[in-house]
C-alpha positions in Angstrom: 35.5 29.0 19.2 31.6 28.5 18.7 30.3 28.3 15.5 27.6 30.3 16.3 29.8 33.3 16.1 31.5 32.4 13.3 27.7 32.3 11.2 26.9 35.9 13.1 29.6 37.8 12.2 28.7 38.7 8.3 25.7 38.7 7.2 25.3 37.9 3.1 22.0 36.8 2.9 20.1 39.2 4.8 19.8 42.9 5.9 21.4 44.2 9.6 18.8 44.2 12.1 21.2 44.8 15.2 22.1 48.3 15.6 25.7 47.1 17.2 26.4 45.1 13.5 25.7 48.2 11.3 28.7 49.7 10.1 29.1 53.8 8.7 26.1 55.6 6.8 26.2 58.5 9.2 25.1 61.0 7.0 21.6 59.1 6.9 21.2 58.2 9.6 21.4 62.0 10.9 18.9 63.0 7.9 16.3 60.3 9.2 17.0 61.6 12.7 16.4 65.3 11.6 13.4 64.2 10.0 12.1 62.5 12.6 12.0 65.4 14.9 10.4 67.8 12.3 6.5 67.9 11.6 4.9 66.3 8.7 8.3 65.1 7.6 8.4 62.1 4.8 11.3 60.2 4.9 12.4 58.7 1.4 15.3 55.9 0.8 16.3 55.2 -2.4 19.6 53.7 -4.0 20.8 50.7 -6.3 19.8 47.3 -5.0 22.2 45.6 -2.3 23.6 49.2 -1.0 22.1 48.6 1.8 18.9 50.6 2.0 16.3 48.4 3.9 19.4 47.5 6.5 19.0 51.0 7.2 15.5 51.4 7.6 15.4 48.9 10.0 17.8 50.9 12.0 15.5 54.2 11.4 12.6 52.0 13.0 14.7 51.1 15.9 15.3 55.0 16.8 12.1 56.2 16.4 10.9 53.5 19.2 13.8 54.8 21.7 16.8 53.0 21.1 19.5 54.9 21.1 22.6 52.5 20.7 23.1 53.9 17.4 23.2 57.3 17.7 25.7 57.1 20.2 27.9 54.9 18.2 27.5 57.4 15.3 27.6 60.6 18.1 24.7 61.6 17.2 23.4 61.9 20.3 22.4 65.8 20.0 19.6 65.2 17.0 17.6 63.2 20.0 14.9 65.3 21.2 14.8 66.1 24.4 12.3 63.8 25.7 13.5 61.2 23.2 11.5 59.4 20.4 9.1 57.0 21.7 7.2 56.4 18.2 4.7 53.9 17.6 5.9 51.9 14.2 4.2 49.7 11.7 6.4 48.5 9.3 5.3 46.8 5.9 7.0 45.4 2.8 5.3 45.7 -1.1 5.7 42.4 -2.6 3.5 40.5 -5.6 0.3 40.6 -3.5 0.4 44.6 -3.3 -0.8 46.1 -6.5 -1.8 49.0 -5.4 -1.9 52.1 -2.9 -5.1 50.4 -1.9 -3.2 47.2 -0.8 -0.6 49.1 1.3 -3.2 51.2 3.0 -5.0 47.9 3.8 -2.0 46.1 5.1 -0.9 49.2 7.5 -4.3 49.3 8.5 -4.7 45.6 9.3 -0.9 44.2 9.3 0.3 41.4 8.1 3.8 38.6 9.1 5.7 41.9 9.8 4.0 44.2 11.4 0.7 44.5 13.7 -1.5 46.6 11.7 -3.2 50.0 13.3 -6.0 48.5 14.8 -4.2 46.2 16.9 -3.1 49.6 18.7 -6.4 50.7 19.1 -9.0 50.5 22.5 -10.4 47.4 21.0 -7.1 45.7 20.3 -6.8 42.8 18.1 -9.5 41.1 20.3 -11.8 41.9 17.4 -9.9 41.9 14.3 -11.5 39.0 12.7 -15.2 40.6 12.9 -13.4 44.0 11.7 -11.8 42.0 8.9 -15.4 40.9 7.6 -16.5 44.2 7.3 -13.6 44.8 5.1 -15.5 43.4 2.2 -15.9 46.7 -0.6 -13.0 49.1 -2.1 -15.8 50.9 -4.1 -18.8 52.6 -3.8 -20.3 51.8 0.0 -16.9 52.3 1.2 -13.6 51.2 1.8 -13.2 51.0 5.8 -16.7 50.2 7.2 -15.6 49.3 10.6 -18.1 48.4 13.7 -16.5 46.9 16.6 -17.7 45.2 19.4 -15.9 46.3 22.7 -17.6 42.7 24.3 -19.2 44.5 27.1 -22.6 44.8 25.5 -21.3 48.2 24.8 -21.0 48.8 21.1 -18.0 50.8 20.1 -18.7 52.1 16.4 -16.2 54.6 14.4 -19.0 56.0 12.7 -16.7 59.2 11.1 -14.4 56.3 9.4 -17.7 55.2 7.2 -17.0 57.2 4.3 -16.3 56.3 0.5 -13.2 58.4 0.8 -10.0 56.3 1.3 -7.9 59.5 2.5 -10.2 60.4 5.1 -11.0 56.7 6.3 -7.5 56.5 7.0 -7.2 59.9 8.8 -10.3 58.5 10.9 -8.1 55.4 11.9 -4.8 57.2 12.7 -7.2 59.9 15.1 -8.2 56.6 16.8 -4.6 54.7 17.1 -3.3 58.7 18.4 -6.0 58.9 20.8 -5.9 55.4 21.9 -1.4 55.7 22.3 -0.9 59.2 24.1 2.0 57.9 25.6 3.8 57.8 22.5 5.3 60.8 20.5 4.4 59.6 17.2 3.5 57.5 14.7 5.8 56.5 11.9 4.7 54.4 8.9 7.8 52.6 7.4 7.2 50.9 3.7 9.9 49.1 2.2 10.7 47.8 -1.6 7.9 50.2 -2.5 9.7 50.5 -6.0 7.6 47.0 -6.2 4.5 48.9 -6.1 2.8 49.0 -9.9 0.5 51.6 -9.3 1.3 54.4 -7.0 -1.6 56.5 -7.5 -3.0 58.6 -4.8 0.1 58.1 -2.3 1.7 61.5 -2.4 -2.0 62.7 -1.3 -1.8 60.3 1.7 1.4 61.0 2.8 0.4 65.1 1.9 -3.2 64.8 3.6 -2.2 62.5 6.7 1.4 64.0 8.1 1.3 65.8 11.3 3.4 66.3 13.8 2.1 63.2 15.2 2.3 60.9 12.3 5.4 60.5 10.0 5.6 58.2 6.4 9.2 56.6 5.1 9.6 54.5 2.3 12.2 52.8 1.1 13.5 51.1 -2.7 15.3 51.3 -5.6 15.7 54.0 -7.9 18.0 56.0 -9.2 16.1 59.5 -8.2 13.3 60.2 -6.4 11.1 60.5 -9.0 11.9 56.8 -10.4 10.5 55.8 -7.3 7.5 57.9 -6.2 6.5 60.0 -9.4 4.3 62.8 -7.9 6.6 63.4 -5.1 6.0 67.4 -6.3 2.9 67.8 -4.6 4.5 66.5 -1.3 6.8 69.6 -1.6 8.7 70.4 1.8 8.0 67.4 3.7 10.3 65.4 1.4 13.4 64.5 2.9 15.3 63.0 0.2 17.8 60.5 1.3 19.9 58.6 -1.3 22.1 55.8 -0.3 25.2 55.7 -2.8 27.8 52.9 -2.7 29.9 52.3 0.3 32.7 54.5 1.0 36.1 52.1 1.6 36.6 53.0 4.7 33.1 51.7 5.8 33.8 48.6 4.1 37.0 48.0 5.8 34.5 48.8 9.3 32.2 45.9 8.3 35.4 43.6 8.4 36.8 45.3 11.5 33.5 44.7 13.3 33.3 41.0 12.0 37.2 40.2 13.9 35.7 42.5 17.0 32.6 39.8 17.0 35.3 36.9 17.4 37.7 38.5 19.1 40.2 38.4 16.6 40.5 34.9 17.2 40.9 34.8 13.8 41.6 38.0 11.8 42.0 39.1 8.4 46.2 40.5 7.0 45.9 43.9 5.2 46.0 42.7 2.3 43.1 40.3 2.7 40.9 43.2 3.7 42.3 45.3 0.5 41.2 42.4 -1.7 37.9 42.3 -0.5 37.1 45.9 -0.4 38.8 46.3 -3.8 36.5 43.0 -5.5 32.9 45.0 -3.6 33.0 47.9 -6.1 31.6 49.4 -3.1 28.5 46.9 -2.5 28.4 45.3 1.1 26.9 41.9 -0.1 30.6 41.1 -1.5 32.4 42.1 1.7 29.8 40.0 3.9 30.0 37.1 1.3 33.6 36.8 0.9 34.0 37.2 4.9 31.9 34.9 5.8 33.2 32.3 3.8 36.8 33.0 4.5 36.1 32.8 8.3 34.2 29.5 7.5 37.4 27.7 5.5 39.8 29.2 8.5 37.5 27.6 11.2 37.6 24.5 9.5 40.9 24.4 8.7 42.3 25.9 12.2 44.1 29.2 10.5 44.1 32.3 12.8 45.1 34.1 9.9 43.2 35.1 6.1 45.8 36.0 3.8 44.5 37.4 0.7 45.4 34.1 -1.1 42.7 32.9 0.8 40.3 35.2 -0.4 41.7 35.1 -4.0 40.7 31.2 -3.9 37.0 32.4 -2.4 36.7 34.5 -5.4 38.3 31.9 -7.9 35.2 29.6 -6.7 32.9 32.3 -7.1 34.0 33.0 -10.7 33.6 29.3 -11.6 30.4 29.0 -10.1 31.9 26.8 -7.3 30.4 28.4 -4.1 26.6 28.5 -4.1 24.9 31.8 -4.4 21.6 32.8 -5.8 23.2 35.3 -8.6 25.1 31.7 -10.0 21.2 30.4 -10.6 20.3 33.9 -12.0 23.6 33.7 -14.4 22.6 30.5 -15.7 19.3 31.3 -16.1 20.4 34.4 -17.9 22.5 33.1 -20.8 21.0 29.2 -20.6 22.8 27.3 -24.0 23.8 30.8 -25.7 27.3 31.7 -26.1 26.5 34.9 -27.9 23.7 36.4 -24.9 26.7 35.6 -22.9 29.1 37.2 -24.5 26.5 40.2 -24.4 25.9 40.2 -21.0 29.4 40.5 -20.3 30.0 43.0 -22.5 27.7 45.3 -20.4 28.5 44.0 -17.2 31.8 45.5 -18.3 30.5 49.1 -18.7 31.3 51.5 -15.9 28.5 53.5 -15.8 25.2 52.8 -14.5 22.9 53.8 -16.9 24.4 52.1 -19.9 23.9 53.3 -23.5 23.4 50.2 -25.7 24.8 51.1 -29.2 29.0 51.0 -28.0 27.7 47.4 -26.7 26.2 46.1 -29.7 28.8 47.4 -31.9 31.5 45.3 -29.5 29.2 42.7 -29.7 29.2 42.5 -33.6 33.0 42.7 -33.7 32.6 39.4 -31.9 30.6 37.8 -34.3 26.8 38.5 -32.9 24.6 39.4 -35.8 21.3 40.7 -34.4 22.3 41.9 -30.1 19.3 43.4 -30.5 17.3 40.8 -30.3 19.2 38.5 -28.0 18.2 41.5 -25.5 14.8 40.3 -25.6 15.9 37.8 -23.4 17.7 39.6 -20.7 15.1 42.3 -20.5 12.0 40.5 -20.6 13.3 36.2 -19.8 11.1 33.5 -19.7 11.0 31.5 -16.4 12.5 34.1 -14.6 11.5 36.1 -11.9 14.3 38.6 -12.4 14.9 40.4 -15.6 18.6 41.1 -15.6 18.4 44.5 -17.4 15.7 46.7 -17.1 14.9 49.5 -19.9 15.6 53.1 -18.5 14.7 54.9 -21.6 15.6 54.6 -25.5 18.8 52.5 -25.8 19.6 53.0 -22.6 19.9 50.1 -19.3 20.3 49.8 -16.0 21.2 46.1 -14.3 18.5 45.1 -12.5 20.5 44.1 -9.7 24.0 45.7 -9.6 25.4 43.0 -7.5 24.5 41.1 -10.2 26.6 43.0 -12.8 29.8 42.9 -10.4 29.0 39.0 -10.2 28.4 39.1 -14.0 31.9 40.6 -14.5 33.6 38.4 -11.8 32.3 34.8 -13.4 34.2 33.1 -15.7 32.7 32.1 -19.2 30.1 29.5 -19.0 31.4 28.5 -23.1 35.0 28.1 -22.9 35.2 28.8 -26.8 34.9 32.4 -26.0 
């Protein structure tokens, strides 16, 4: 058997780009479709991290430019328009350089390693985009999008409506131009991603409010727990919100992810009942822990030339994981997390153990005290706001109350052993 397929049958470490991998979410995927065919519409994802969120934005892009593999695996073949979508998408990611709604506009205007920007779609192309880039040079008073292209004919081609000092309007200047200049297409559709990551989020909701049409669509994607943890004047966008949440995976899609994986190899290898029980049972309902134990478990039976994974075999996967054994980047974030400190690992267990998740801090502390920790409340300091880290484990919701950061993280959290024996 080739390796190759081996590596491409789960996918851990990154999200499913290839509609014939993506297992389940039918319900929304048919919102996004309905959405898609409805004017103005704004499509909003939002979940816990790892549930699978910007896996399934990626498969929203992919219908909206024609491809209809999906839908027909999910038969939902009938929310297809007639003529079909044919969209135009840019696609764009917040991340430590976006501050602002400023920065986003700027980066679907001009793209950036994902994504050609609007202007490559307009008459001039990207022929020009360096000279359009130096006139890029204000966000204040003069103007945000002073643009004056050269069409290289000794014609000059100026957008003399997009010099205005108002962002909203500059932008409904350039989206005219990209329609005009793509009649062929039967839409546009703007797709941001981890846009929880975006600090300040003022004057979005007017954007997506002001620019929507029936020829230009927003979606965002990221983590929160509603949708106004994640785009706060969401009021004023009113009906065009279609509010897609993406809970934790249903079994039964879990057990698809693993059925797909043996249908990749052709069950040259294949997983017993109660191997695929195990592993759906150890996910809590998070992907990333069927994807990681699969892929490791088809790795060992590769190497060791097993046809069949018992769920002994996966057992001894997850007896690694718990002792830190098989490489993953939540063991470098546990380790940073308690570092030489028994007692902020004995708290972070202690809420990685609480089933809810928004967790109410006093029943921890008081646990935490029976156990010998004088002051909890202090050793959260650490976990909330860590030095050296990128990633603060928990996050502050409200007044004594926390959410994990990462929930895979609190499943991992529960799974590893202790890092101080004594305890």
């Amino acid at each position: 058997m080739d390796i190759t397929k081996i590596q491409t049958a789960f996918f851990p470490s990154r999200e499913i780009t290839d509609p014939d991998f993506f297992v389940g979410r039918h319900d929304e995927i048919k919102d996004s479709m309905v959405a898609l065919s409805e004017e103005g519409s704004f499509i909003a994802i939002h979940g816990l991290r790892g549930v699978g969120k910007t896996s399934i934005a990626k498969q929203i892009k992919l219908i909206a430019e024609g491809n209809t593999y999906l839908s027909r695996i999910l038969n939902l073949e009938k929310y297809i328009p007639r003529k079909g979508f044919n969209y135009l998408t840019i696609t764009t990611t917040c991340d430590l350089f976006t501050r602002s709604t400023y920065d986003i506009v700027k980066r679907i205007v001009f793209g950036d390693n994902e994504s050609a920007g609007l202007l490559a779609f307009t008459s001039t192309g990207d022929r020009r985009i360096e000279s359009i880039k130096e006139s890029f040079k204000t966000e204040g008073s003069v103007g945000l999008f002073g643009l004056k292209v050269d069409a290289g004919s000794g014609d000059e081609i100026t957008y003399k409506t997009i010099l205005t000092d108002d962002l909203i309007q500059q932008f409904k200047q350039i989206l005219g131009a990209v329609q005009k200049d793509n009649q062929s297409k039967s839409g546009i559709l703007i797709i941001i991603d981890e846009f929880d990551v975006l600090k300040d989020k003022k004057g979005f909701a007017s954007i997506v409010k002001s620019c929507s049409n029936n020829h230009v669509k927003f979606a965002i994607s990221g983590i929160a727990g509603n949708i106004t943890e994640i785009i706060e004047d969401h009021t004023s966008i009113g009906r065009q919100l279609h509010n897609i949440h993406v809970n934790l995976m249903p079994e039964d899609e879990l057990y698809g992810i693993i059925s797909r994986a043996e249908h990749h190899i052709a069950n040259k290898i294949y997983f017993a009942e109660d191997a695929k029980y195990e592993m759906v049972k150890s996910a809590e309902g998070f992907p990333y822990f069927v994807h990681l134990l699969g892929k490791q478990a088809l790795l060992d039976a590769f190497e060791t030339g097993k046809m069949i994974i018992s769920q002994k075999d996966i057992m001894h996967i997850e007896q690694s994981i718990s002792k830190g054994r098989l490489r993953t980047i939540y063991e470098e974030i546990y380790h940073s997390a308690v570092k030489e400190s028994p007692q902020r690992e004995l708290l972070l267990k202690l809420f990685a153990e609480e089933k809810e998740d928004v967790i109410f801090s006093e029943p921890v502390y008081a646990s935490a005290k029976d156990f010998g920790v004088k002051n909890p409340s202090q050793l959260m300091k650490e976990l909330i706001t860590p030095q050296g880290q990128t990633l603060n484990v928990l996050t502050k919701i409200r007044e004594k109350y926390f959410r994990f950061t990462d929930p895979v993280f609190k499943v991992y959290a529960k799974l590893r052993t202790w890092k101080f024996e004594n305890r």
